[in-house]
Phi, psi and omega in degrees: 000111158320159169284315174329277192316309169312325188290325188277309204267354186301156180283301169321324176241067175259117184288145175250343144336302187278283212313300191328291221303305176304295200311310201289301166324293184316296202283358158303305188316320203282314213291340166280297182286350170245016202262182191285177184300138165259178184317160160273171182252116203241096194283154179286359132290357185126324216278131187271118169262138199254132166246121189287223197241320201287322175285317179305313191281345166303308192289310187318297190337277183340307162296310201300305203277351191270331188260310168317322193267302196260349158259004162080014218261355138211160188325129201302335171298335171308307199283335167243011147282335168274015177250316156293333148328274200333299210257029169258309161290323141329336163062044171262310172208178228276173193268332163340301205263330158308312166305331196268319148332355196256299184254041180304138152330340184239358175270349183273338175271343159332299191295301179325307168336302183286305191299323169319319168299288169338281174329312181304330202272328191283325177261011185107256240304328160300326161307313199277311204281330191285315176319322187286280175318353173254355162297323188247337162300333170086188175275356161284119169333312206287301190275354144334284204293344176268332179286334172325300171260007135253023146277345188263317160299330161299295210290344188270333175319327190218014161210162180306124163257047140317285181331318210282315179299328194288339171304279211296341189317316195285343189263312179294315163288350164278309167323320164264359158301284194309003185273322186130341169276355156054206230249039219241134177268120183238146169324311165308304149321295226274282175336291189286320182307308186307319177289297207301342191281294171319286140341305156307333199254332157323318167321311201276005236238319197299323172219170183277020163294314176323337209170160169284322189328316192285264157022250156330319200266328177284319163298334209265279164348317179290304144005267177317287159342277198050062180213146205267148176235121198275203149319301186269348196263352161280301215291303180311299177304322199251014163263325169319279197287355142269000161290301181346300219284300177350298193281307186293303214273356183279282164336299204301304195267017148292322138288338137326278191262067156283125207291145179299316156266135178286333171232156171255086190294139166060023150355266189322307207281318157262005144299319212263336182276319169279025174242305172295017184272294179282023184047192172287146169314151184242180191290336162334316196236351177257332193291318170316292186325314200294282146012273210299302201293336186257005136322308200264005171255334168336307198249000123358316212253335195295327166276012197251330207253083190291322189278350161275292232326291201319345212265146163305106185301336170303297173345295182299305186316312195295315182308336181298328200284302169356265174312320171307350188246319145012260154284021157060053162285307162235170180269140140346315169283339173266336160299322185286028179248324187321139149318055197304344164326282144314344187282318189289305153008269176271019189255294178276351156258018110341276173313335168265337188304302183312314186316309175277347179280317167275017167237003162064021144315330180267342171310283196316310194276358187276338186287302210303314176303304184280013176300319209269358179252343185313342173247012158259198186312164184283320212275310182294329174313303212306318192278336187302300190301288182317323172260000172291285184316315204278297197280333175319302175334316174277339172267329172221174181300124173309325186308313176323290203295332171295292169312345166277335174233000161255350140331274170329282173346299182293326166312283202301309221298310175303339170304331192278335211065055191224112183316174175262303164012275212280338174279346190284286238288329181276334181308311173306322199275324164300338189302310192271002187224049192260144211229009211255277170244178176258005162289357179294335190209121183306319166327309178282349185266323211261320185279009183272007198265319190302283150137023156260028152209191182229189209262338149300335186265310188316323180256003180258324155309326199274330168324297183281318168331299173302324160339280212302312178315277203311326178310314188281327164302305175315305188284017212250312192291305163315287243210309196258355175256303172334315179260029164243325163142002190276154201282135170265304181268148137236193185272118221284000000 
């Protein structure tokens, strides 16, 4: 018998941990999907929702990969090949339809997203670009950590940020290189990645460039409505609070993750000697750059410009991937490096988002939750929907979770006398921020990539971090949009 193998039968090292934890997903799953018919979901016209065999097993899944995910108990792309097994053997939706889910328009722009980080970093320009900012942020960690986020918060005003993080990932890790600690996890790690992650999505909230989730949430509204929300008029409401959100969360991890050195003595003096080190941009880096810079105004322009809209930003995105190989930037040995894990990641949290939205669980549960709010106050509806939307969020594509409760929302909203207004903009700004998992965002999948925290610290950290959101919404709701001029109340 190897040793390896004795080592497999010793008792000590059986995780009973990883087991608890793996047996508890199943029995959520068995104890949901085989349990009797629930209740229907009843809206305040009348109208009745059936949670089908199929929205039930859809909903097992769901616990299961939910439980899988913030405990880890095997790698998370391991966890969303089992959400699609799951709901092919289970006949919760055809094997067709789950899988082709693997490969939504928005798990290929992740990956583009990603080959985009790759670049920066393979050609220099990360290197180039982190020197330069530490050139000007100087040697306090603290102000490290604020130029991190607010450059990576800026940068989502005008490109998605999936794109922006896969960007900046690479530029943080040469910044922590230089701390001193070579891959070793310090509070100071755990911060610039986890913020840059948090931040992106605090950023993206400001315009409709940040994400699709803006978009998507102003059709519905129009819809509904029928009243159109421009551009510059998301952007007026939504640059306070998300600026808010910038600073507090700039704070949360300065008292949280307070960096161990407060300075990095003589930083500043070895950023300006390795950045004269690489010399001038070479033809390399100017050609990426070209590539990278005419993706993003390409897909910039689509909202200004109606004869793009029709073209797909994964499209546009790919093609930069396209070209990078083209022109021989990258290589073959470098796709094989891509992060299939993460890639896998957002492949099975796609496919459950569909699960749930075609099996009409998430419909059921959006009534059932704002059902229970329909006789209280307008502020607490409004804070209901908002923390309804912030955990949907964290579990599917924000775009779903905005489509399963603001449709619903909007019904309920005039019995209360709650203007529609004030539900889109708060739905939106939790829509952007889930701080819970990391299927919540790609941001949070590409800085869980560092490997300095795990998916468990990411969602225990993310607990108070969600507090802090509503609390700024409540106050967003109360006090700073009433005195920008947005209608809170009407006459019920």
């Amino acid at each position: 018998m190897t040793a390896q193998t004795e080592a497999a039968f010793n008792g000590s090292s059986i995780d009973w941990k990883r087991i608890l934890f793996m047996l508890t997903g199943v029995a959520l799953f068995i104890g949901v999907y085989y349990s009797p018919p629930w209740s229907d979901a009843v809206d305040p016209a009348g109208k009745h929702f059936l949670l089908s065999r199929e929205g039930k097993g859809a909903l097992a899944v769901f616990l299961l990969a939910g439980t899988w995910w913030v405990f880890e108990v095997v790698p998370i792309g391991v966890t969303s090949l089992a959400i699609g097994t799951l709901q092919a053997l289970f006949l919760i939706r055809p094997a067709k339809k789950a899988f082709t889910d693997f490969m939504d328009p928005s798990v290929l722009f992740i990956f583009a997203s990603i080959v985009i980080g790759m670049v920066f970093t393979k050609t220099g320009l990360t290197k180039r670009l982190a020197y330069r900012m530490l050139m000007i942020v100087g040697e306090k960690t603290s102000m490290i950590y604020l130029g991190v986020f607010v450059v990576t918060a800026a940068l989502t005003h005008i490109m998605a940020h999936t794109a922006v993080a896969a960007t900046i990932y690479p530029l943080l890790l040469a910044i922590y290189a230089l701390y001193g600690e070579d891959n070793k996890q310090t509070k100071f790690g755990k911060g610039l990645f986890m913020g840059m992650a948090y931040v992106a999505g605090a950023g993206s909230i400001v315009t409709l460039l940040g994400a699709a989730r803006g978009a998507v949430a102003i059709g519905f509204f129009k819809e509904i409505i029928h009243r159109d929300v421009s551009f510059f008029e998301l952007a007026y409401y939504m640059f306070p609070i998300g600026w808010l959100m910038v600073f507090v969360l700039w704070g949360f991890f300065m008292v949280f993750f307070k960096p161990e050195k407060k300075t990095i003595p003589g930083l500043r003096d070895k950023a300006r000697d390795l950045n004269a080190a690489l010399g001038g941009i070479t033809k390399m880096e100017i050609l990426a750059l070209a590539i990278i810079g005419g993706a993003i105004l390409v897909m910039s322009l689509r909202s200004f410009v109606p004869a793009l809209q029709p073209i797909d930003k994964t499209a546009i995105i790919l093609m930069s991937t396209i070209l990078f190989f083209v022109f021989r930037i990258l290589s073959i040995d470098d796709l094989e490096q891509i992060p299939w894990n993460i890639i896998l990641l957002f492949a099975g949290a796609m496919s459950i988002g569909f699960c749930l939205w075609e099996t009409g669980a998430a419909k059921w549960m959006a009534v059932k939750w704002l059902a229970l709010f329909q006789e209280s106050g307008g502020f607490i509806f409004i804070m209901s929907i908002a923390f309804f939307v912030m955990i949907m969020t964290n579990f599917i594509m924000n775009v779903a979770a905005i489509a399963i409760s603001l449709p619903v929302a909007l019904v309920i909203a005039p019995y209360l006398g709650v203007a529609p207004e004030v539900i889109l903009f708060a739905a939106l700004v939790v829509a952007g921020m889930p701080f819970l998992l990391l299927v919540g965002a790609a941001p949070n999948a590409i800085a869980y990539e560092s490997k300095q925290f795990t998916s468990g610290e990411f969602f225990l950290w993310g607990l108070p971090a969600s507090v802090i959101l509503m609390v700024v919404v409540g106050l967003a709701v109360w006090f700073v949009w009433p005195l920008m001029g947005m209608p809170i109340s009407v006459a019920p």
